[in-house]
C-alpha positions in Angstrom: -30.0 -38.0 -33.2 -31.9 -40.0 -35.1 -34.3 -41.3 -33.0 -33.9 -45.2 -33.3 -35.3 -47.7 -30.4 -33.3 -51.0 -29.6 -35.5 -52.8 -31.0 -35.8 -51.3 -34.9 -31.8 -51.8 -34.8 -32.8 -55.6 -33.9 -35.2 -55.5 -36.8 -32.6 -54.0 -39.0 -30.2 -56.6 -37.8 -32.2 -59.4 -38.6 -32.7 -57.8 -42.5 -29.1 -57.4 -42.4 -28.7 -61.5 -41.9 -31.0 -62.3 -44.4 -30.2 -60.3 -47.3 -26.2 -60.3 -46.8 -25.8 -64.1 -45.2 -23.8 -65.0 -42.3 -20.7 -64.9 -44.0 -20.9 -61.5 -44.8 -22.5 -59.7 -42.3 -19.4 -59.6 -40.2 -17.6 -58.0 -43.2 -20.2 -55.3 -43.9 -20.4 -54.8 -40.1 -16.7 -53.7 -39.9 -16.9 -51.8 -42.9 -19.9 -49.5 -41.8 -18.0 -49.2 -38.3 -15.1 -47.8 -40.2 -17.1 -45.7 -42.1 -18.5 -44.3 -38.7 -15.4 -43.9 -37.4 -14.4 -41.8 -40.5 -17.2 -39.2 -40.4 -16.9 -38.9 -36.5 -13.1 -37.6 -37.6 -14.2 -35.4 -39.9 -16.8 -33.7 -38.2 -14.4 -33.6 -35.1 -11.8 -32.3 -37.4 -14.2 -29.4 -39.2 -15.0 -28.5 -35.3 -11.5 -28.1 -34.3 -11.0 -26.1 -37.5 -13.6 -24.0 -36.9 -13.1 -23.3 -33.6 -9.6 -22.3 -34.3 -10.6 -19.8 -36.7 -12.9 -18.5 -34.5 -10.2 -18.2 -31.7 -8.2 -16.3 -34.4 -10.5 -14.1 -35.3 -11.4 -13.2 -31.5 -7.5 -12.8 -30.9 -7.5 -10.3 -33.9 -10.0 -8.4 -32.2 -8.6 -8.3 -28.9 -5.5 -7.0 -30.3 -7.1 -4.5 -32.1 -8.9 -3.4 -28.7 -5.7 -3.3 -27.3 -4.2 -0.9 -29.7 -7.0 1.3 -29.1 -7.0 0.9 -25.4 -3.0 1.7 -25.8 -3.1 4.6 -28.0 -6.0 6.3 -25.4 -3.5 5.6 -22.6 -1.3 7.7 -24.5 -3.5 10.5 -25.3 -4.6 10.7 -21.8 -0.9 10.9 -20.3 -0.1 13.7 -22.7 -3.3 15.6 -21.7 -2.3 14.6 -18.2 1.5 16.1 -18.8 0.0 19.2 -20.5 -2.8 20.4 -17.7 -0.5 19.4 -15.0 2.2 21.8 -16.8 -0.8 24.2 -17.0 -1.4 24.4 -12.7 2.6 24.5 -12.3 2.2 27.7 -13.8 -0.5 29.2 -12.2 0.2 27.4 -8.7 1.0 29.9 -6.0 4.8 29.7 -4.7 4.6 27.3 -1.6 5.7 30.4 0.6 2.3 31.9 -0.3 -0.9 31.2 2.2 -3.0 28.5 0.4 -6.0 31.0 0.5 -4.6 32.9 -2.3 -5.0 32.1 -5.5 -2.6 33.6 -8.4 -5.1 34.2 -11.1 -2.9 36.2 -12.7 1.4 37.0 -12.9 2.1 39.4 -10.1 -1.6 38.7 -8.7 -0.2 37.5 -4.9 2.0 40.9 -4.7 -1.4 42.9 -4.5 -3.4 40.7 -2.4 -3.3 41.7 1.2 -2.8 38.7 4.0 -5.2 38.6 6.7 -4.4 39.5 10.1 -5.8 37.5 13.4 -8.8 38.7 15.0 -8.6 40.2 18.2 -11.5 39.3 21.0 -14.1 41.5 21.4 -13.2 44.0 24.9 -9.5 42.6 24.9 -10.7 39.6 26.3 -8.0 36.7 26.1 -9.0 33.4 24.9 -11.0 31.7 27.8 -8.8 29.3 30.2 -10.5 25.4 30.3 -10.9 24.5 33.6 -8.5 22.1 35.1 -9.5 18.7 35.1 -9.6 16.3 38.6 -7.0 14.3 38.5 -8.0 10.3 38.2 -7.3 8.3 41.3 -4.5 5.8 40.3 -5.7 2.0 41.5 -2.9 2.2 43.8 -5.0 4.5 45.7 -8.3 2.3 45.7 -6.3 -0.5 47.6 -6.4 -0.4 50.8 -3.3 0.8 53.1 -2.5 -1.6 55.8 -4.9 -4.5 55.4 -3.7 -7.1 57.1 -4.5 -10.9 56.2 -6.0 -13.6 58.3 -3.4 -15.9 59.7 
Protein backbone atom coordinates (compact mmCIF):
# COMPACT_ATOMS: atom_id res chain seq x y z
CA UNK A 1 0.00 0.00 0.00
CA UNK A 2 2.48 2.27 0.66
CA UNK A 3 5.28 1.06 -0.97
CA UNK A 4 8.01 0.73 1.85
CA UNK A 5 11.20 -1.65 1.42
CA UNK A 6 12.69 -3.53 4.52
CA UNK A 7 15.18 -1.67 4.65
CA UNK A 8 13.63 2.14 5.00
CA UNK A 9 11.52 0.46 8.00
CA UNK A 10 15.24 -0.43 9.28
CA UNK A 11 16.25 3.23 8.71
CA UNK A 12 13.04 4.37 10.35
CA UNK A 13 13.78 2.06 13.19
CA UNK A 14 17.08 3.22 13.83
CA UNK A 15 15.51 7.19 13.98
CA UNK A 16 13.08 5.73 16.14
CA UNK A 17 16.03 4.57 18.82
CA UNK A 18 17.67 7.70 18.70
CA UNK A 19 15.18 10.29 19.07
CA UNK A 20 12.78 8.30 21.63
CA UNK A 21 15.71 6.15 23.65
CA UNK A 22 15.59 2.69 24.54
CA UNK A 23 13.40 3.09 27.18
CA UNK A 24 10.70 4.21 25.22
CA UNK A 25 10.79 2.78 22.11
CA UNK A 26 9.08 -0.31 23.39
CA UNK A 27 6.26 2.00 24.74
CA UNK A 28 5.68 3.91 21.57
CA UNK A 29 6.02 0.53 19.70
CA UNK A 30 2.93 -0.92 21.45
CA UNK A 31 1.07 2.20 21.25
CA UNK A 32 1.35 2.58 17.34
CA UNK A 33 0.51 -1.29 17.12
CA UNK A 34 -2.69 -0.49 18.99
CA UNK A 35 -3.35 2.23 16.96
CA UNK A 36 -3.03 -0.09 13.89
CA UNK A 37 -5.00 -2.49 15.26
CA UNK A 38 -7.78 0.25 15.77
CA UNK A 39 -8.01 1.57 12.23
CA UNK A 40 -7.86 -2.09 10.87
CA UNK A 41 -11.31 -2.41 13.00
CA UNK A 42 -12.77 0.44 11.77
CA UNK A 43 -12.19 0.06 8.27
CA UNK A 44 -13.32 -3.69 8.68
CA UNK A 45 -16.21 -2.42 10.52
CA UNK A 46 -17.23 0.51 7.72
CA UNK A 47 -16.91 -2.67 5.15
CA UNK A 48 -19.19 -4.87 6.91
CA UNK A 49 -21.53 -1.84 7.23
CA UNK A 50 -21.41 -1.18 3.91
CA UNK A 51 -21.79 -4.32 2.60
CA UNK A 52 -24.81 -4.88 4.67
CA UNK A 53 -26.54 -2.02 3.30
CA UNK A 54 -25.73 -2.94 0.05
CA UNK A 55 -27.21 -6.50 0.64
CA UNK A 56 -30.31 -4.57 1.87
CA UNK A 57 -30.76 -2.56 -0.73
CA UNK A 58 -30.35 -5.60 -3.34
CA UNK A 59 -32.93 -7.64 -1.16
CA UNK A 60 -35.33 -4.62 -1.56
CA UNK A 61 -35.01 -4.94 -5.11
CA UNK A 62 -35.39 -8.46 -5.40
CA UNK A 63 -38.59 -8.20 -3.59
CA UNK A 64 -39.72 -5.66 -5.58
CA UNK A 65 -38.98 -7.98 -8.81
CA UNK A 66 -40.81 -10.44 -7.09
CA UNK A 67 -43.96 -8.56 -6.70
CA UNK A 68 -43.81 -7.73 -10.19
CA UNK A 69 -42.94 -11.17 -11.35
CA UNK A 70 -46.07 -12.24 -8.94
CA UNK A 71 -48.58 -9.79 -10.03
CA UNK A 72 -47.70 -10.88 -14.05
CA UNK A 73 -48.32 -14.48 -12.96
CA UNK A 74 -51.56 -13.38 -12.00
CA UNK A 75 -52.53 -11.46 -15.01
CA UNK A 76 -51.38 -14.20 -17.17
CA UNK A 77 -53.58 -16.99 -15.35
CA UNK A 78 -56.62 -14.72 -15.59
CA UNK A 79 -56.03 -14.17 -19.38
CA UNK A 80 -55.32 -17.87 -19.41
CA UNK A 81 -58.87 -18.61 -17.48
CA UNK A 82 -60.64 -16.10 -19.79
CA UNK A 83 -59.39 -17.39 -23.52
CA UNK A 84 -59.61 -20.91 -22.29
CA UNK A 85 -63.46 -19.99 -21.29
CA UNK A 86 -63.43 -18.42 -24.82
CA UNK A 87 -62.57 -22.06 -26.96
CA UNK A 88 -65.04 -23.94 -24.43
CA UNK A 89 -67.48 -22.06 -26.13
CA UNK A 90 -66.76 -22.28 -29.51
CA UNK A 91 -65.22 -25.97 -29.16
CA UNK A 92 -67.26 -28.43 -31.20
CA UNK A 93 -69.18 -31.15 -28.98
CA UNK A 94 -66.75 -34.20 -28.76
CA UNK A 95 -69.48 -36.25 -30.79
CA UNK A 96 -68.69 -33.93 -33.63
CA UNK A 97 -65.83 -35.05 -36.39
CA UNK A 98 -62.67 -32.97 -35.44
CA UNK A 99 -62.77 -31.54 -39.18
CA UNK A 100 -65.51 -29.29 -38.25
CA UNK A 101 -65.15 -26.27 -36.87
CA UNK A 102 -68.25 -24.41 -35.03
CA UNK A 103 -67.62 -20.87 -36.14
CA UNK A 104 -70.73 -20.02 -35.32
CA UNK A 105 -74.00 -21.43 -32.76
CA UNK A 106 -75.91 -23.92 -34.83
CA UNK A 107 -72.87 -23.94 -37.48
CA UNK A 108 -72.15 -28.06 -37.15
CA UNK A 109 -76.15 -28.71 -37.88
CA UNK A 110 -75.59 -27.29 -41.55
CA UNK A 111 -72.27 -28.74 -42.34
CA UNK A 112 -72.56 -31.89 -44.19
CA UNK A 113 -70.14 -35.01 -43.00
CA UNK A 114 -68.16 -36.58 -45.62
CA UNK A 115 -68.80 -39.91 -46.83
CA UNK A 116 -65.94 -42.63 -47.82
CA UNK A 117 -64.68 -42.84 -51.25
CA UNK A 118 -65.53 -45.65 -53.22
CA UNK A 119 -62.61 -47.17 -55.75
CA UNK A 120 -62.61 -46.23 -59.00
CA UNK A 121 -64.54 -49.46 -61.30
CA UNK A 122 -65.72 -51.05 -57.87
CA UNK A 123 -62.45 -52.30 -57.30
CA UNK A 124 -61.95 -53.49 -53.55
CA UNK A 125 -58.98 -52.46 -51.79
CA UNK A 126 -56.02 -54.52 -53.15
CA UNK A 127 -55.11 -57.85 -51.07
CA UNK A 128 -51.05 -57.77 -49.82
CA UNK A 129 -49.59 -60.70 -50.79
CA UNK A 130 -48.91 -63.33 -48.20
CA UNK A 131 -45.69 -63.39 -46.79
CA UNK A 132 -43.25 -66.84 -46.64
CA UNK A 133 -43.30 -68.03 -43.57
CA UNK A 134 -39.67 -67.75 -41.66
CA UNK A 135 -38.06 -71.16 -41.05
CA UNK A 136 -38.01 -71.66 -37.23
CA UNK A 137 -34.18 -72.74 -36.15
CA UNK A 138 -35.64 -75.88 -35.16
CA UNK A 139 -35.82 -76.50 -38.73
CA UNK A 140 -32.15 -75.55 -39.64
CA UNK A 141 -30.93 -78.37 -37.28
CA UNK A 142 -30.45 -81.27 -38.55
CA UNK A 143 -32.94 -84.39 -38.07
CA UNK A 144 -31.12 -87.54 -36.95
CA UNK A 145 -27.50 -86.53 -36.72
CA UNK A 146 -25.91 -88.91 -34.91
CA UNK A 147 -22.66 -88.24 -32.67
CA UNK A 148 -19.33 -89.87 -32.85
CA UNK A 149 -18.96 -92.42 -30.15
Amino acid sequence: MFDIAFSELVVIGLVALVVLGPKRLPEMARAAGRWTARIRRFVEDVKRDMGSELRREELAELRQVHQQITETKQIFENTAGSVVAGIAEIRPPESAPDYLVKALPGAAASVPTPKKRALKSGRKKPVSPKTKKTPTRQSHVRAGRKSKS
